[in-house]
ZAMARGU-4260 file (C-alpha; in steps of 0.2 Angstrom, whole numbers, plus 5000, padded with zeros to 4 digits):
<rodrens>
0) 5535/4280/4410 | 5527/4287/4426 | 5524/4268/4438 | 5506/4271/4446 | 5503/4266/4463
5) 5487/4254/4458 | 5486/4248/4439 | 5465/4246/4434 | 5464/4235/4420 | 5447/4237/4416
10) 5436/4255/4410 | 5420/4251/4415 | 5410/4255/4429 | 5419/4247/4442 | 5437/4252/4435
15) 5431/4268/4433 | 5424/4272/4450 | 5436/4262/4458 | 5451/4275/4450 | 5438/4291/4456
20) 5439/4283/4473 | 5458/4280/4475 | 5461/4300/4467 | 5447/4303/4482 | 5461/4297/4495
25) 5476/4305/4485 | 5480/4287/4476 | 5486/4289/4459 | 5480/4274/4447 | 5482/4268/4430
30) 5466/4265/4419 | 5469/4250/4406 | 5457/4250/4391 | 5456/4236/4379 | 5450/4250/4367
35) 5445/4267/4372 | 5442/4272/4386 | 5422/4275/4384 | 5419/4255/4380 | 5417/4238/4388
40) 5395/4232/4395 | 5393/4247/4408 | 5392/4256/4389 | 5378/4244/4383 | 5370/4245/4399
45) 5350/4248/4397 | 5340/4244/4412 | 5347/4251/4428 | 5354/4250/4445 | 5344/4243/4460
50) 5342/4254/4476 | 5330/4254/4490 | 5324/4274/4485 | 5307/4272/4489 | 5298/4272/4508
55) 5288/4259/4503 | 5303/4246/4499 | 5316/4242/4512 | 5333/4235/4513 | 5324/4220/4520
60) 5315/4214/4504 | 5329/4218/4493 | 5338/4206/4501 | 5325/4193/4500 | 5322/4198/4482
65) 5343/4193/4480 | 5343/4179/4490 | 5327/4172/4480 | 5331/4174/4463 | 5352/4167/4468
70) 5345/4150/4471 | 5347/4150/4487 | 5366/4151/4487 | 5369/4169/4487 | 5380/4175/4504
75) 5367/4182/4514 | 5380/4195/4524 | 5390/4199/4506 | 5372/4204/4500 | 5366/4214/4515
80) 5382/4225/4515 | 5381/4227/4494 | 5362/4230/4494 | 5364/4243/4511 | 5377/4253/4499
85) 5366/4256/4486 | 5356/4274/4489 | 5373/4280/4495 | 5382/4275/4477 | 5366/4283/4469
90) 5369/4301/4480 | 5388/4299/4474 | 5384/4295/4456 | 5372/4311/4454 | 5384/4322/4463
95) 5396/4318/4448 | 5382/4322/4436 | 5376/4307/4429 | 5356/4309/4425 | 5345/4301/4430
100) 5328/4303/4424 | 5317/4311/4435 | 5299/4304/4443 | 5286/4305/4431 | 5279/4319/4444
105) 5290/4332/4438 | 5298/4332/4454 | 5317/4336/4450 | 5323/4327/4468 | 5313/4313/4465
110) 5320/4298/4449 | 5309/4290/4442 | 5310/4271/4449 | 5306/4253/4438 | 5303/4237/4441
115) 5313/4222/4434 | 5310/4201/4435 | 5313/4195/4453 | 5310/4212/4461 | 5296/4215/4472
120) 5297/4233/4471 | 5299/4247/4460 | 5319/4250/4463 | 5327/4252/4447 | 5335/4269/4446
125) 5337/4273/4429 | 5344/4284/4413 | 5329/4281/4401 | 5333/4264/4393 | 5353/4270/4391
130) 5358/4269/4410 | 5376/4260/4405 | 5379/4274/4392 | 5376/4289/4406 | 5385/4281/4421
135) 5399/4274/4410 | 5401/4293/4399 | 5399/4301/4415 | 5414/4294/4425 | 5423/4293/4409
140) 5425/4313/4409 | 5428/4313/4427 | 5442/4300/4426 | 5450/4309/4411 | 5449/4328/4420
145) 5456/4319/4435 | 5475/4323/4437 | 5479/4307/4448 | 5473/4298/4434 | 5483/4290/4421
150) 5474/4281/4403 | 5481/4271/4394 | 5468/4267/4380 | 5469/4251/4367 | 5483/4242/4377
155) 5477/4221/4380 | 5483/4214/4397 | 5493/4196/4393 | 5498/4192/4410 | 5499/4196/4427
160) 5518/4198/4433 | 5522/4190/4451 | 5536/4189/4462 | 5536/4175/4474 | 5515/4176/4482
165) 5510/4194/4476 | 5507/4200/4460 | 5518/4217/4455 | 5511/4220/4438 | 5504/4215/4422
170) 5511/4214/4404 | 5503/4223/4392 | 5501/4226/4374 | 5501/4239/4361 | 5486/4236/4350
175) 5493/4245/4337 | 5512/4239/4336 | 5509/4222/4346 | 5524/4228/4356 | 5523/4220/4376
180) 5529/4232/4390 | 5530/4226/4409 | 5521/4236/4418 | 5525/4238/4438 | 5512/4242/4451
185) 5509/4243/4469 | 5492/4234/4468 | 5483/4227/4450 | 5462/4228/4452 | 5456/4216/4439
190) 5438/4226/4432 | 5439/4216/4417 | 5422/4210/4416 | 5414/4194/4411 | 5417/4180/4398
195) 5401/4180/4390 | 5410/4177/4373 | 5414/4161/4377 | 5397/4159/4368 | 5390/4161/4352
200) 5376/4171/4355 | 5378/4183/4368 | 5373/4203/4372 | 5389/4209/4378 | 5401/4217/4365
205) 5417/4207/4360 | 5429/4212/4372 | 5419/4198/4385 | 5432/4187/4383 | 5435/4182/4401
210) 5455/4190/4402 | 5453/4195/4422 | 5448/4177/4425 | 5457/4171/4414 | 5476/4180/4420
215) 5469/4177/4438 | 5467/4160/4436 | 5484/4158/4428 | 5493/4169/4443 | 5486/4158/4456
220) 5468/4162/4461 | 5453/4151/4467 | 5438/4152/4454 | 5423/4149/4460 | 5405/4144/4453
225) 5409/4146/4435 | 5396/4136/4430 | 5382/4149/4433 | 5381/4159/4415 | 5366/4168/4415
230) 5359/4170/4397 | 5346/4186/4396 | 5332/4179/4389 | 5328/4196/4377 | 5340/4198/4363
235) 5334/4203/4350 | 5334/4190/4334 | 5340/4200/4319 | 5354/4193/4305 | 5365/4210/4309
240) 5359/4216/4326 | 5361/4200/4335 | 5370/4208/4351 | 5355/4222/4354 | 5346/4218/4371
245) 5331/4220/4373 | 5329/4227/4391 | 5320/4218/4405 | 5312/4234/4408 | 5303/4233/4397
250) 5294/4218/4406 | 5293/4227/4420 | 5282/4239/4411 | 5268/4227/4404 | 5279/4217/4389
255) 5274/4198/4386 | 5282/4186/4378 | 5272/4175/4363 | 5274/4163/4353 | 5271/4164/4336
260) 5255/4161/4335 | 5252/4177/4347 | 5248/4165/4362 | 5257/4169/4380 | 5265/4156/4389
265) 5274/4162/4403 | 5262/4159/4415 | 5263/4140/4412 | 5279/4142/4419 | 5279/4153/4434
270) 5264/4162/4442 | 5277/4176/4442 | 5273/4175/4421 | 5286/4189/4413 | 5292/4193/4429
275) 5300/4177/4434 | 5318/4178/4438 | 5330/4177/4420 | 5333/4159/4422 | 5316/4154/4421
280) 5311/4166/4407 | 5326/4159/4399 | 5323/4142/4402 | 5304/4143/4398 | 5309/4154/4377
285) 5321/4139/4377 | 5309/4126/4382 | 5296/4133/4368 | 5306/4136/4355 | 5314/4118/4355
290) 5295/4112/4357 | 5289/4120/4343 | 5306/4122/4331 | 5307/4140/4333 | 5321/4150/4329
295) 5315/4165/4340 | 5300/4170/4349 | 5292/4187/4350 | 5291/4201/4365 | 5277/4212/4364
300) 5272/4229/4371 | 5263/4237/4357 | 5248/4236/4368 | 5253/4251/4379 | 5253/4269/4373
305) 5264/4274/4360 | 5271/4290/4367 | 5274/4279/4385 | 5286/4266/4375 | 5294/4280/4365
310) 5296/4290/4380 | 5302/4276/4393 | 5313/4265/4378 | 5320/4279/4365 | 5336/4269/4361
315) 5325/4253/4360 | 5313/4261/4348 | 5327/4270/4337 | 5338/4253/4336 | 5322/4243/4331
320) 5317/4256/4319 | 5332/4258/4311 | 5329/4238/4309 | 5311/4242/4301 | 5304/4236/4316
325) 5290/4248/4322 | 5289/4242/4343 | 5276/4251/4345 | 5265/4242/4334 | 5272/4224/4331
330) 5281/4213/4344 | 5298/4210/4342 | 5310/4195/4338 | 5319/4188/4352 | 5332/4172/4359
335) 5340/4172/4373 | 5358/4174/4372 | 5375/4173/4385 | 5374/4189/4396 | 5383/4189/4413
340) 5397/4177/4420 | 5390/4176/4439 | 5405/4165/4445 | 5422/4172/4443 | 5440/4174/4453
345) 5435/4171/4471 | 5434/4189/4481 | 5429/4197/4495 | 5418/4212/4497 | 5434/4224/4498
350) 5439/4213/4483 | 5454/4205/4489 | 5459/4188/4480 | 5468/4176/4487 | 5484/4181/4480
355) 5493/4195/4489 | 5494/4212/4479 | 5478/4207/4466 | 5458/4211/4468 | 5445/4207/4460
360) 5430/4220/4457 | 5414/4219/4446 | 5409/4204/4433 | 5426/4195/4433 | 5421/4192/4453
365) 5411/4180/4462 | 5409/4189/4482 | 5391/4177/4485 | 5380/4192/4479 | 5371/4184/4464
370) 5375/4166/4468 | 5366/4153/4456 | 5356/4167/4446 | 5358/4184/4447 | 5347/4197/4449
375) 5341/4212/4436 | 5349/4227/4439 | 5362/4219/4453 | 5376/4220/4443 | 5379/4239/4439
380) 5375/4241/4461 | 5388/4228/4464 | 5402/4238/4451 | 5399/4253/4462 | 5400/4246/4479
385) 5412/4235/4473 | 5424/4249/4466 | 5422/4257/4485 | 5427/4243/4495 | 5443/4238/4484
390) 5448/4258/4485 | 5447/4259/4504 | 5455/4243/4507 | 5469/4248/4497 | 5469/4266/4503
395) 5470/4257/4521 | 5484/4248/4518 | 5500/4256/4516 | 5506/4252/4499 | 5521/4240/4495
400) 5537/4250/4487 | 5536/4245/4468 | 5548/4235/4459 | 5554/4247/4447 | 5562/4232/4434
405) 5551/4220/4432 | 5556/4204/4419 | 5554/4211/4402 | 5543/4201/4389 | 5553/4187/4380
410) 5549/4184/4362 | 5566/4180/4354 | 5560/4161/4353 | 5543/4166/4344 | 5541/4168/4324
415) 5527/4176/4314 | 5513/4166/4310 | 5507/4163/4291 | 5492/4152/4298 | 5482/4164/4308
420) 5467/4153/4300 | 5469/4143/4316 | 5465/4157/4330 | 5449/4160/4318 | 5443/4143/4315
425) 5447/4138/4334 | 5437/4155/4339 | 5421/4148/4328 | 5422/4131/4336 | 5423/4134/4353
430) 5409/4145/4353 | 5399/4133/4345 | 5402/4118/4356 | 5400/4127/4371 | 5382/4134/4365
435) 5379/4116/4361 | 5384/4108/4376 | 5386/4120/4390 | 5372/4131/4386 | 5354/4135/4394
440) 5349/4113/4397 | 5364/4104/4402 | 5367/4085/4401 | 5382/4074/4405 | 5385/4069/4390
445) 5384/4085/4382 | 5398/4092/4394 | 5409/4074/4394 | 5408/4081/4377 | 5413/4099/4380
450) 5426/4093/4391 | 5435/4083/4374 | 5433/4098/4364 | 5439/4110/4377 | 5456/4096/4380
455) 5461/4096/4362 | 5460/4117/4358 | 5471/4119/4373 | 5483/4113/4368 | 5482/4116/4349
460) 5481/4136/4357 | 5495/4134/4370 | 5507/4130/4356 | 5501/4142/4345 | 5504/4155/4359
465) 5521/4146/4363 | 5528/4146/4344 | 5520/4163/4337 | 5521/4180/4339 | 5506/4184/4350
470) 5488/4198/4342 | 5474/4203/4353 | 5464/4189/4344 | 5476/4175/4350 | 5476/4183/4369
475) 5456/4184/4368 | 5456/4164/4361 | 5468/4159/4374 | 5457/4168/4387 | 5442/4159/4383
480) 5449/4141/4381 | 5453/4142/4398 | 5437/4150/4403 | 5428/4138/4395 | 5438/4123/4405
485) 5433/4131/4420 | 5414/4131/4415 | 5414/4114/4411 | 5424/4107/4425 | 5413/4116/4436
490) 5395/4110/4429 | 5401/4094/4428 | 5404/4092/4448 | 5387/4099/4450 | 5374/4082/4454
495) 5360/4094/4453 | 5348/4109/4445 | 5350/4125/4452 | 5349/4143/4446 | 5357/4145/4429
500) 5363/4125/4428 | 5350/4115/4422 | 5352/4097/4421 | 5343/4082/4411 | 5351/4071/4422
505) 5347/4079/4440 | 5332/4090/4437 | 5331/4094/4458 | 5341/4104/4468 | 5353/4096/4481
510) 5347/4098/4499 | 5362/4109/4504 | 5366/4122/4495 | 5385/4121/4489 | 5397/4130/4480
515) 5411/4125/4468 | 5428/4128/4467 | 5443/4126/4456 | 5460/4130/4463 | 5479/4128/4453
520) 5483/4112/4453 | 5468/4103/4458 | 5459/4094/4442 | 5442/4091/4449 | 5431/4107/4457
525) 5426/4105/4474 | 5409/4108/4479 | 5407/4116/4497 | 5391/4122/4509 | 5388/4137/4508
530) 5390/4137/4526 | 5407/4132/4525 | 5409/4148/4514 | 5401/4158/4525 | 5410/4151/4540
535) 5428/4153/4530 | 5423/4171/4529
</rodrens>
């Protein structure tokens, strides 16, 4: 097999546009997909990407919209430089045919531009209610015509491979004949998104299972604030549809949220009502539904026209039809479910880790863009500016000769296992503890009991994974235990409320603004000023 310069594990947005940018500056890359190619949350992607498009925004107020809705502990120079890239990723995305839709003038050079929770200005540049699907298909076409590019579809990364500080490659596996191969690169760029799995409810498709921070966190890498998990408040409650978002657009477009009664009650929580950042919306549907013993709660927008939702939320309205929901005449079921990781391995804005040789791009990073909370529509700009940064860094640097015989894959001490019952039952149980007890309110007794839980399937996983032959199912569970140690560990060190953690037991924020930190070795995270951070660069 052909080595590639840089080995992307990852096919979303940022792996995607991170392998277009290398191919840019004559780099070839490998593309890694869990599945095929064409998968992962870019695909599922509804509302949009934030960019300053209109003359009446600025770059100002997008930056005071981030730092706002981050609780205060975003990195107000990480966000600048991400938010300042944003038209210019647009321009680039367009000029590699993704469509946009246009302003509702008709005018062609003009897209049509929405407004999200904890946005002050229409600046959500969009592909109807399926942005994800148009970016993510898009690039996909691009990468595959792209001869610098290799793909290697349905192939799970176990482990990353080092050789003294740097990582040299990653172990990967066949999905189809479980066989593991080592796989030698100049570079690895973990795009392997978030770890929303790790609960039971959550809007992203299965393949959240937190491997990048997971691998990265195994090879040496500083995590850091893990203990922010942002649940969207909007999914929709259905027995066989529960991972279908319902997009925050369409709040930003005149949707409310009722009880079951029909009554409002946003606006007992946040003068901002619907348009309050996600963890207060979140927090408020939680709040409500334990109040009242609900199982869901209902999100309206049958009072604008019919043709303007049809129009504006086409793959809204065919999902919820297909469901026997008519949106645009009844409101529709919702809970809030896990959506976005916004801690993960520690990065900078070129995406360097602190381990020679790996980066970090997209969900599975923390850079100090979203800090305690993060904003609509941030995520997709951040895969693209991301993506850029890590490509020229890499491009910058000359690239290390690659090891071409890397240590092959041991399993002559393993068996086949006739109790895969375990992975299962342990899969069901973590979810459910961690929705329990590390979920949208958070006590510390809830999390004392996480931490138990957590202690006793890592163990019981690492010596499955040590005796048995390894699937994709036991890589995913052994992914997430860890994932969810590092949660715990982390919300446990925080002595306040902030963002997305919400405590019983300290309901205020802490005067200064800190964030945590979990590196090898240590057992307890850290929690340092965000000045310090800043300072530290």
């Amino acid at each position: 097999m052909e080595i590639p310069d840089v080995l992307i594990l990852g096919s979303g947005a940022a792996g995607l546009t991170c392998a277009l940018r290398l191919a840019e500056s004559g780099i070839r890359s490998t593309v890694v997909s869990k599945t095929r190619l064409q998968s992962g949350a870019t695909l599922w992607a509804q509302g949009g990407i934030s960019a300053v498009l209109d003359a009446a925004d600025s770059l100002d107020a997008h930056v005071a919209d981030t730092l706002a809705a981050g609780g205060d502990l975003c990195a107000p120079d990480v966000v600048r430089r991400i938010v300042a890239r944003g038209p210019a990723c647009i321009d680039w995305l367009v000029a590699r045919g993704v469509q946009f839709t246009p302003d509702d003038t008709g005018d062609t050079a003009r897209l049509h531009l929405t407004r999200e929770g904890g946005h002050s200005y229409r600046r959500i540049v969009h592909a109807a209610d399926a942005t994800g699907a148009a970016v993510e298909t898009t690039l996909a076409d691009r990468v595959a015509a792209e001869p610098l590019i290799r793909v290697r579809e349905n192939a799970f990364a176990v482990d990353l491979v080092r050789d003294g500080a740097r990582v040299i490659g990653a172990y990967l596996m066949d999905t189809a004949g479980h066989e593991v191969e080592a796989v030698s690169a100049s570079a690895v760029v973990l795009a392997t998104g978030g770890a929303n799995m790790v609960y039971l409810y959550s809007s992203n498709p299965s393949g959240a299972s937190g491997d990048g921070i997971a691998m990265a966190w195994r090879a040496g890498c500083t995590v850091a604030n893990m203990e922010f998990m942002q649940f969207h408040p909007t999914c929709l409650f259905h027995p066989t549809a529960r991972s279908l978002l319902i997009s925050e657009a369409l709040r930003g477009e005149g949707a409310v949220l009722r009880l079951p009664d029909g009554t409002r009650f946003m606006p007992r929580f946040d003068t901002r009502a619907e348009l309050a950042p996600r963890d207060v919306v979140a927090r408020a549907i939680d709040h409500e539904m334990k109040r009242i013993g609900a199982d869901h709660l209902w999100l309206d927008i049958s009072h604008r026209e019919a043709d303007f939702i049809r129009g504006h939320f086409p793959s809204i309205h065919a999902r919820c039809a297909e469901l026997g929901i008519d949106i645009t005449r009844e409101p529709i079921p919702i809970v809030p479910a896990a959506h976005y990781t916004c801690g993960g391995v520690l990065a900078d804005t070129a995406g360097r880790t602190d381990v020679d040789g790996l980066y970090a791009i997209g969900e599975v990073a923390c850079t100090g863009l979203h800090g305690a909370n993060r904003m609509a529509s941030n995520s997709l700009l951040e895969c693209l500016v991301m993506a850029e940064g890590a490509a020229q860094a890499i491009a910058a640097a000359p690239l290390p000769a690659r090891q071409q015989d890397l240590p092959p894959w041991d399993a002559s001490r393993v068996t086949d296992s006739d109790e895969d019952v375990v992975i299962s039952h342990n899969w069901q149980e973590l979810r459910r503890f961690m929705w329990d007890y590390v979920g949208i309110v958070r006590t510390n007794k809830r999390l004392s009991r996480a931490a138990h839980r957590v202690a006793l399937l890592q163990r019981e996983i690492e010596e499955f994974y040590g005796n048995f032959h390894i699937s994709p199912d036991l890589i995913e569970l052994r992914n997430l235990v860890t994932v969810a140690d590092l949660i715990v560990r982390s919300a446990r060190a925080r002595d306040e409320s902030r963002g997305l953690h919400y405590s019983l037991d300290y309901p205020d924020a802490h005067p200064t603004p800190r964030w945590s930190l979990l590196a090898p070795g240590n057992g307890d995270a850290v929690l340092v000023p965000l000045e310090d951070m800043r300072r530290a660069g």
